[in-house]
C-alpha positions as CSV (number, residue, x, y, z in Angstrom):
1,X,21.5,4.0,-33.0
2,X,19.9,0.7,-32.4
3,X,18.3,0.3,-29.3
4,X,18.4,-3.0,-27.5
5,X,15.6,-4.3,-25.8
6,X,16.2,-6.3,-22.4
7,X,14.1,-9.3,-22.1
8,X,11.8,-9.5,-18.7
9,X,14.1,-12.2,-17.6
10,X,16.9,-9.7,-17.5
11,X,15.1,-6.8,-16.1
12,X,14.2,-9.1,-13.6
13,X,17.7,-9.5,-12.8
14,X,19.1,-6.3,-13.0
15,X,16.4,-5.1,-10.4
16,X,17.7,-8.3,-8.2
17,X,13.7,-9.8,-7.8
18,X,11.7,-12.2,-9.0
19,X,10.4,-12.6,-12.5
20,X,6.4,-13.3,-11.4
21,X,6.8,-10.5,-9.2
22,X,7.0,-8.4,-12.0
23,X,3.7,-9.5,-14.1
24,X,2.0,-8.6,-10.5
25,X,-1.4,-6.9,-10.1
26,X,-2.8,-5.3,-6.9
27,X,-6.5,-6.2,-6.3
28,X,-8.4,-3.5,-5.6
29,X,-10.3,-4.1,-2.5
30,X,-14.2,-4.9,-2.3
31,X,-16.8,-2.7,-1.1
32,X,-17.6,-4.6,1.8
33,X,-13.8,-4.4,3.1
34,X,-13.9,0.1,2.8
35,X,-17.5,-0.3,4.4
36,X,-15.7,-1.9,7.4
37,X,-12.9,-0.1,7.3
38,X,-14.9,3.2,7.7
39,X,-16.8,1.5,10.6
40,X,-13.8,0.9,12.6
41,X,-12.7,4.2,11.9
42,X,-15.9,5.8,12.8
43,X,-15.5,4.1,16.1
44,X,-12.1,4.5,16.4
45,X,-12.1,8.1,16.3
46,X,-14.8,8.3,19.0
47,X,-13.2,5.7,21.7
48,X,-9.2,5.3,20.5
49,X,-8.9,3.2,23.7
50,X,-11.4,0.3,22.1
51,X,-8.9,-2.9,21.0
52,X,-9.2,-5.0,18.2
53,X,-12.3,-7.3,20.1
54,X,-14.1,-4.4,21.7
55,X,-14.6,-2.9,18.2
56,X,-15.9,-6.1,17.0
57,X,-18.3,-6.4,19.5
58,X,-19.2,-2.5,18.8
59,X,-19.6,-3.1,15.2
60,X,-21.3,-6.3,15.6
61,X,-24.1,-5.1,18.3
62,X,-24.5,-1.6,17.0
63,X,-23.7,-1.3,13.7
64,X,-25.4,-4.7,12.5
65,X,-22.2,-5.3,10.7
66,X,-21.6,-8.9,10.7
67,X,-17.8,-9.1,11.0
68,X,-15.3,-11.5,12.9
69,X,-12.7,-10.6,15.0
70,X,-10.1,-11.4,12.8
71,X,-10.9,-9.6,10.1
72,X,-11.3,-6.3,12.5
73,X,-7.9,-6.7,13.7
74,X,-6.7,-6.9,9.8
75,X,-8.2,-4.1,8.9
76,X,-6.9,-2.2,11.8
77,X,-3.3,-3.7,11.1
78,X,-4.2,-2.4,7.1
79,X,-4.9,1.4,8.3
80,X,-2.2,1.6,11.3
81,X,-4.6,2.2,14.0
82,X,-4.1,0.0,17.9
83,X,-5.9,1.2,20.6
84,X,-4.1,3.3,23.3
85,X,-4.3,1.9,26.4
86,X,-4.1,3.7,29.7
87,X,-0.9,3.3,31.6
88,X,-1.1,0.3,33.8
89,X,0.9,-0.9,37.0
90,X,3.7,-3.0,36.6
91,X,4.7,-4.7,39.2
92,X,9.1,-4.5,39.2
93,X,10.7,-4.3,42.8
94,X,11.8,-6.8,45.0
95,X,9.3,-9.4,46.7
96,X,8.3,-9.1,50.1
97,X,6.4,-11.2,52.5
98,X,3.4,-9.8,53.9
99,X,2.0,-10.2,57.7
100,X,-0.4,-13.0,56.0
101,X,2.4,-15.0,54.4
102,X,1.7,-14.4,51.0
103,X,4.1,-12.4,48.7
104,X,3.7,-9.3,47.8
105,X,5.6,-6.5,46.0
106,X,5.9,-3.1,45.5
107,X,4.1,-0.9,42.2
108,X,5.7,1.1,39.8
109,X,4.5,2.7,37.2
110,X,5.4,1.3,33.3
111,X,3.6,2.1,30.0
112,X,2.6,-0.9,27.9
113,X,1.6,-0.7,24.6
114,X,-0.2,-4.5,23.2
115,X,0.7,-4.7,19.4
116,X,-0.8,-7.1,18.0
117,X,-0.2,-6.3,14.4
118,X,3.6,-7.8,14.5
């Protein structure tokens, strides 16, 4: 029994993607990028509540690790870790006007969670 080879091309189709994607390589990341990364998880296991900024600012005073925001919160969004943020008050009733004119209304309580990774 001969057997028949399929040409990339046709594997390509069968599997319904793209030909490059295919001949693709995954870059294994740097040293400097798992050095951060173990940073922000060093501080993120002690304070969970610390965003994507307050880290930064933690890593850059502390840890002498010069690093920009934006590549904390890539990291972060790399791992899966967001800070968890206290429940705040969310202001939903119906607007009332108070003695002094102003409006005011009336606090309930609402969980927000800020993701920033979407």
């Amino acid at each position: 029994m001969a057997e028949s080879k399929l040409t990339i091309s046709q594997q390509a189709e069968l599997l319904s993607i793209n030909r490059t994607s295919l001949y693709y390589k995954p870059v294994e990341p740097n040293e400097d990028d798992i050095r951060i990364k173990n940073y922000i998880d060093k501080v993120y296991t002690c304070c969970p509540e610390f965003g994507y900024r307050r880290i930064c600012q933690w890593l850059n005073r502390y840890e002498r690790a010069a690093v920009n925001y934006k590549a904390v919160l890539r990291h972060m969004c790399e791992v899966g870790i967001q800070a968890v943020y206290h429940a705040l008050l969310h202001f939903s009733r119906a607007w009332t006007t108070a003695p002094h004119g102003r409006f005011t209304v009336a606090a309930t309580l609402a969980i927000f969670f800020w993701d920033k990774c979407r």
